[in-house]
Structures are given as C-alpha cells and as structure tokens.
N, C-alpha and C positions, 0 to 999 in steps of 0.2 A: 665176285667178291672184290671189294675195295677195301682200302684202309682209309683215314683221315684224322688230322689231331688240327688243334690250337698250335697255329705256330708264329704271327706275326700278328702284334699289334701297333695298327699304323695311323699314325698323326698325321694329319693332313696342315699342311701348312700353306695359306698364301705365298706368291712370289715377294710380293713386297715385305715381307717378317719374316722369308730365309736365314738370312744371318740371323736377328736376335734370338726366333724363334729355335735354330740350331745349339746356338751359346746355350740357350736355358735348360733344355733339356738334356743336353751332355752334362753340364754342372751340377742339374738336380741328379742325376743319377751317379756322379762320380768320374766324365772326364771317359766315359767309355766307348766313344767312337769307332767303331770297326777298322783295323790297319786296312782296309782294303777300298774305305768310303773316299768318294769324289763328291766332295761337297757343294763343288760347281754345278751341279746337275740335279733330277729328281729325285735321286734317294738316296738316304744314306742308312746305314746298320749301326744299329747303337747296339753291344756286346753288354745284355744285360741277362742274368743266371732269373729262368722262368722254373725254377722249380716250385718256387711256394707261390705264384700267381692263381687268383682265383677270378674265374671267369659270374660274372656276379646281374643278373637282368634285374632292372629298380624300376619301377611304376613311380611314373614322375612328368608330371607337366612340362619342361624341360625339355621333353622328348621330341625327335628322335635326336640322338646322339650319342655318343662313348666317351667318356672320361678316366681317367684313371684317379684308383684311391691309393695314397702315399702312406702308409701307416707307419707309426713312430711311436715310441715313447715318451714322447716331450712335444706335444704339437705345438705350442709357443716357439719351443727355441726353434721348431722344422718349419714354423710360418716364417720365422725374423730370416732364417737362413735362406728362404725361396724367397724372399723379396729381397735381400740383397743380390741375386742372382737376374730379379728382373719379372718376379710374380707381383700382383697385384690382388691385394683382398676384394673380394665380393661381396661376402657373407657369410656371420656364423650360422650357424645351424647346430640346435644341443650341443654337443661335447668337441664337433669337426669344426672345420672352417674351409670353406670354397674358397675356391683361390683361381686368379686367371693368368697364365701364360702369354707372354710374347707370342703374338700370331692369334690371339684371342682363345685358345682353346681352356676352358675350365678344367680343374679337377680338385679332389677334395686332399686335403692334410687331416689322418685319420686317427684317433688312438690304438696302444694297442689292441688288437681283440683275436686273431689268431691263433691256432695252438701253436704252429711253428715258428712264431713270433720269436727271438730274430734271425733265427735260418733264415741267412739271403740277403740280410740287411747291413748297408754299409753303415760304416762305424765313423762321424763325423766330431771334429774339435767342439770344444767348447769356446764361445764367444768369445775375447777377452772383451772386458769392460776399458772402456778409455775414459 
C-alpha cells in the first residue's frame, strides 16, 4: 500500500527571467513567498492555500504543457492588473484571455465558473483612474 496526492505545481523558469519571472508570480498571487525561500537559487515556495485548486487535462494543440487558469470576477480589471505586474496579452479566446508571464510561461485570466468561487481568492483594490 502507497498513498499519493497533488502537491506542487511547478513553474519552470529560464535562468535569464529569474528575477522578472519571480517578481510576477509572487505579485499575481499576493506577495506570498515562503519565509524560508532563497531566491538565489533553484527554488523557491510561494505559500499559496490549494484547497479549491482543480487539476484540469485540455486537448489542445498547444500541447505538451501546464498552465495555470486564474479565475476572477472581473477578467478585464485581473488582465489590466497582470500587465501592470509584467503579463503580456496573447489572445482572446470566448469569454478568457491568454496571457504570457515574464519567463514566457502562458496562462489563461478566467471568469467565474466554480461552485466555490471565491473560497481561496484574494481580494484585490480597485484601480484608481488618474
């Protein structure tokens, strides 16, 4: 008898997009860098709550690859707020929008569509307008 679960999903990032690629990802999820990471090095733990993650397989030309989907209530203001962070648009697609990461890695800004939609979700400012 064995056990096993989901327990790390891991970003592969170029040497050369360490830094931006770290910045980005800490900011899109809220600044959660593990007290214990050494960012000089191969890896680092981002302190992010997996209890409503859903593990999701897409038949998609694209493939092979892992992405992650961002889901929101407001995919507009959560695309404006990942490009101020350092995301770059792709492409829309229906209702989402692809979007690409410092370090090139893709992933989608999603609407709601969860039942536990927002258990788990950080709660971000509104823009101001200047």
């Amino acid at each position: 008898m064995h056990q096993s679960k989901l327990s790390t999903i891991v970003i592969d990032c170029p040497p050369e997009q360490w830094d931006a690629a770290l910045a980005f990802w800490q900011a899109l999820f809220g600044n959660v860098i593990a007290d214990d990471a050494d960012t000089e090095h191969r890896y680092v733990s981002l302190k992010i709550p997996v209890d409503h993650v859903e593990l999701l397989l897409q038949r998609t030309d694209d493939a092979p690859g892992v992405h992650l989907d961002v889901e929101t209530d407001n995919v507009e203001a959560e695309v404006e707020r990942v490009q101020q962070i350092g995301a770059v648009k792709v492409r829309g697609v229906k209702d989402w929008q692809v979007m690409e990461a410092p370090g090139g890695h893709r992933f989608c800004i999603v609407p709601k569509h969860t039942k536990t939609f927002p258990a788990g979700a950080n709660q971000w400012p509104a823009r101001e307008e200047t």
